[in-house]
C-alpha positions as CSV (number, residue, x, y, z in Angstrom):
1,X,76.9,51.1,99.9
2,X,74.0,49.0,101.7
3,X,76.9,48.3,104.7
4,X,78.8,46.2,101.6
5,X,82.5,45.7,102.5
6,X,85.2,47.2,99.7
7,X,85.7,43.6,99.1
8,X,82.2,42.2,98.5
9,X,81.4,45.6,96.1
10,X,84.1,44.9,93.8
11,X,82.4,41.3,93.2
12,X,78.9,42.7,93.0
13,X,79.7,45.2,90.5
14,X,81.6,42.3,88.2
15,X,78.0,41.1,88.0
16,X,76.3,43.8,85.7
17,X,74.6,41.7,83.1
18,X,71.9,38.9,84.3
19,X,73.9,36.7,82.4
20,X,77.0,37.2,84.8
21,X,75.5,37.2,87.7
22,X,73.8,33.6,86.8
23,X,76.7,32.7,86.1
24,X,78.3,33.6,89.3
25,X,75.4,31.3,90.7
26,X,76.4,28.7,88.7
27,X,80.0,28.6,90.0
28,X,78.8,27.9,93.5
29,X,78.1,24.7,95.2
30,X,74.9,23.9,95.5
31,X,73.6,23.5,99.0
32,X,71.6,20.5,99.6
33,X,70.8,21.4,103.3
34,X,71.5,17.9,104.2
35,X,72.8,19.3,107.8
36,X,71.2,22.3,108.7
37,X,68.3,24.0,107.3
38,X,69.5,27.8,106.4
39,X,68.6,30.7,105.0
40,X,72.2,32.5,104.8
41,X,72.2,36.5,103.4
42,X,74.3,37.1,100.3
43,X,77.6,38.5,102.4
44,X,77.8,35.1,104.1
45,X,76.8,33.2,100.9
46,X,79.5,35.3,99.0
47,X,82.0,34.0,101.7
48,X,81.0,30.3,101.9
49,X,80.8,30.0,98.1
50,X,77.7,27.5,98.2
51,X,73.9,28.2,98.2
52,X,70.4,26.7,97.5
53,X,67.9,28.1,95.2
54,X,66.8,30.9,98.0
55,X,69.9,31.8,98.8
56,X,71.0,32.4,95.4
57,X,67.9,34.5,94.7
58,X,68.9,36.8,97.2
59,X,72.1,37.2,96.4
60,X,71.1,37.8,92.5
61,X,68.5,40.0,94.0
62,X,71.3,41.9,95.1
63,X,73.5,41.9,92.7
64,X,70.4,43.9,90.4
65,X,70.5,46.5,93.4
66,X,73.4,47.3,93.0
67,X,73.3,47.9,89.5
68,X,70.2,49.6,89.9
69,X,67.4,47.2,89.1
70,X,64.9,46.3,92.0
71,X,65.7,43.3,93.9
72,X,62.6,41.1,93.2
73,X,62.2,37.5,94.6
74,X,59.4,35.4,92.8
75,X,58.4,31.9,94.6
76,X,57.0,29.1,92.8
77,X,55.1,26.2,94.7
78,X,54.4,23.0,94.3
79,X,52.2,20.1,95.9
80,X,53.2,19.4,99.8
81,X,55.8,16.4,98.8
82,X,57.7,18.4,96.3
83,X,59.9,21.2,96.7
84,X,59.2,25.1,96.4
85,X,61.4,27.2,94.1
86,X,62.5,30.7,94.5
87,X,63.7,32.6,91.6
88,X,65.5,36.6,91.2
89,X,63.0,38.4,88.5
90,X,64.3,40.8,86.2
91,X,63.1,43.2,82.8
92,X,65.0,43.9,80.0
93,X,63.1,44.9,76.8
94,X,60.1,45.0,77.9
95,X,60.1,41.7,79.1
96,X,60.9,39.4,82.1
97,X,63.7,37.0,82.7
98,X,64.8,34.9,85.6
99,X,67.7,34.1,87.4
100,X,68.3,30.8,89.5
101,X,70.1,28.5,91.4
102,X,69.2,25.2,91.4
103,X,71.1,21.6,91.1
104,X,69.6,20.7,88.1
105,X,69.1,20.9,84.3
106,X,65.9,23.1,83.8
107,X,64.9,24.7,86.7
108,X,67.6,27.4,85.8
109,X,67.9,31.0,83.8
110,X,64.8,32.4,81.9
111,X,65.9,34.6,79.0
112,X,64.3,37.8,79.3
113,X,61.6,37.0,76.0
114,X,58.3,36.7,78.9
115,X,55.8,39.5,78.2
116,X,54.6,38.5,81.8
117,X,55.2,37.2,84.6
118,X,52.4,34.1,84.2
119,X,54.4,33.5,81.0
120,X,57.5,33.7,82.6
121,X,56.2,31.2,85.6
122,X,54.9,28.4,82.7
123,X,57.9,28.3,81.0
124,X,59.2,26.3,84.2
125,X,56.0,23.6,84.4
126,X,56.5,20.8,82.1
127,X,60.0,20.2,83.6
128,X,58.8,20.7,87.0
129,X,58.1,17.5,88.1
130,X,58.4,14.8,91.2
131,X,60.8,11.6,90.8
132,X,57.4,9.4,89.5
133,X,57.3,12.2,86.4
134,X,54.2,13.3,88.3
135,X,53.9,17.4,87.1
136,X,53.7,19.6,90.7
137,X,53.9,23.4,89.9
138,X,51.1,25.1,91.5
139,X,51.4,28.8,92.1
140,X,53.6,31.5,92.4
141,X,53.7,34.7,93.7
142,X,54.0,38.6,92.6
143,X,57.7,40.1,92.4
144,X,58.8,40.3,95.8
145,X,60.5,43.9,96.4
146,X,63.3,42.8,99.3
147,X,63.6,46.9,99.9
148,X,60.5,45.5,102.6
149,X,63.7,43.8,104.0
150,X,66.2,46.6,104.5
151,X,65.6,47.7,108.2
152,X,66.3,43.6,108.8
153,X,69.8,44.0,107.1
154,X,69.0,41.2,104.5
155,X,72.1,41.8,102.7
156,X,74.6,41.3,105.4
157,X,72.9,39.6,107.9
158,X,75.1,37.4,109.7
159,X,72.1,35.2,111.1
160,X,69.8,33.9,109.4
161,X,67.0,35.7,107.0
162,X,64.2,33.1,107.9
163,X,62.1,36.3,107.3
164,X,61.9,36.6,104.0
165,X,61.3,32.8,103.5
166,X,58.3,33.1,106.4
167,X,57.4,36.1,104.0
168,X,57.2,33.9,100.2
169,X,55.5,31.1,102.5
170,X,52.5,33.8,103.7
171,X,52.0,35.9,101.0
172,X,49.5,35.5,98.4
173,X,49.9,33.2,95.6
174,X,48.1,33.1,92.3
175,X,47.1,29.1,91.4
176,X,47.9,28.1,87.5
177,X,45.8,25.8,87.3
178,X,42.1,24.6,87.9
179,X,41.3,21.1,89.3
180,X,39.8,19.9,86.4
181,X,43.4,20.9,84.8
182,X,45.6,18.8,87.3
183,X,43.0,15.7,87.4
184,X,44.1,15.4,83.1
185,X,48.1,16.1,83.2
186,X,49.6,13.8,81.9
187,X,53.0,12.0,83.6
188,X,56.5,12.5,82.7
189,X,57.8,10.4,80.3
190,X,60.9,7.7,81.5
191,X,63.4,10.0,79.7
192,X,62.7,13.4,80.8
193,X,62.6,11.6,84.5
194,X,65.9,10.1,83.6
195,X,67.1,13.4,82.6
196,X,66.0,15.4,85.4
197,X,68.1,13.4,87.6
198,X,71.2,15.1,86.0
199,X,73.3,17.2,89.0
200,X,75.8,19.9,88.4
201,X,77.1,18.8,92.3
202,X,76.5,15.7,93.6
203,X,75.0,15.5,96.7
């Protein structure tokens, strides 16, 4: 199935619930990139065992595939000086979840409770913030079907997919707020920028 080795099948069908495969995520290092830049494809991220928030989308993504939900990416941006976040989208009930890797307290799983995925998206602002407490989600994307992917061997790519990251950085993005909105948010206070510096890996 999708070119998946015996091996790597066995783990991907452990994951059948959201709530497994997050916390498959969970049990993996988080990459830092404070070498190289990458963009590694699941098989190689399943091997390594470590993976930043892209990474870990697309082997969530995956993990939905082969269970038989569609592998949808969402990206969330921010202002230039802040990081981008890239989440794996699913629906249960009639309503959207997410399911993330990321190094810190809140930028993690969504239950699946969002009637849409603008909802969904919010639930993520207030704790998105820069180290001064300033608020920097911007906009976010449509589900991402990675089926646009397959002729490019996404899954089990032993290079690197730099194409679907090119792809979340060109394709249209919705804005969430007006400038009227951003010129009134208010900062971060000290203790939610005291707990946002909380790891699960230390760099």
């Amino acid at each position: 199935m999708f070119g998946l080795t015996k091996k790597e099948l066995t783990l991907l069908r452990t994951l059948n619930t959201p709530r497994k495969v997050q916390n498959y995520l969970d049990s993996l290092r988080a990459d830092n990139e404070q070498v190289d830049d990458t963009c590694r494809s699941p098989r190689t991220v399943m091997r390594e065992k470590r993976a930043h928030c892209l990474e870990g989308a697309m082997l969530a993504a995956l993990a939905f595939r082969v269970h038989r939900r569609p592998p949808l990416l969402l990206d969330l941006t921010s202002v230039p000086h802040d990081l981008d976040h890239v989440v794996a989208v699913f629906k249960q009930h009639g309503c959207w979840g997410a399911v993330s890797k990321t190094n810190h307290a809140v930028l993690c799983y969504r239950e699946p409770v969002y009637r849409s995925i603008r909802e969904l998206v919010m639930s993520y602002f207030h704790e998105y913030f820069d180290h001064a407490g300033f608020k920097t989600l911007r906009s976010y994307s449509n589900p991402v079907h990675l089926s646009r992917f397959d002729k490019q061997n996404w899954m089990i790519n032993e290079k690197e997919n730099w194409f679907i990251a090119e792809y979340l950085v060109d394709v249209k993005h919705i804005p969430l707020l007006t400038k009227s909105q951003i010129a009134t948010l208010r900062r971060a206070h000290p203790i939610e920028i005291k707990a946002g510096k909380l790891l699960q890996w230390r760099r």
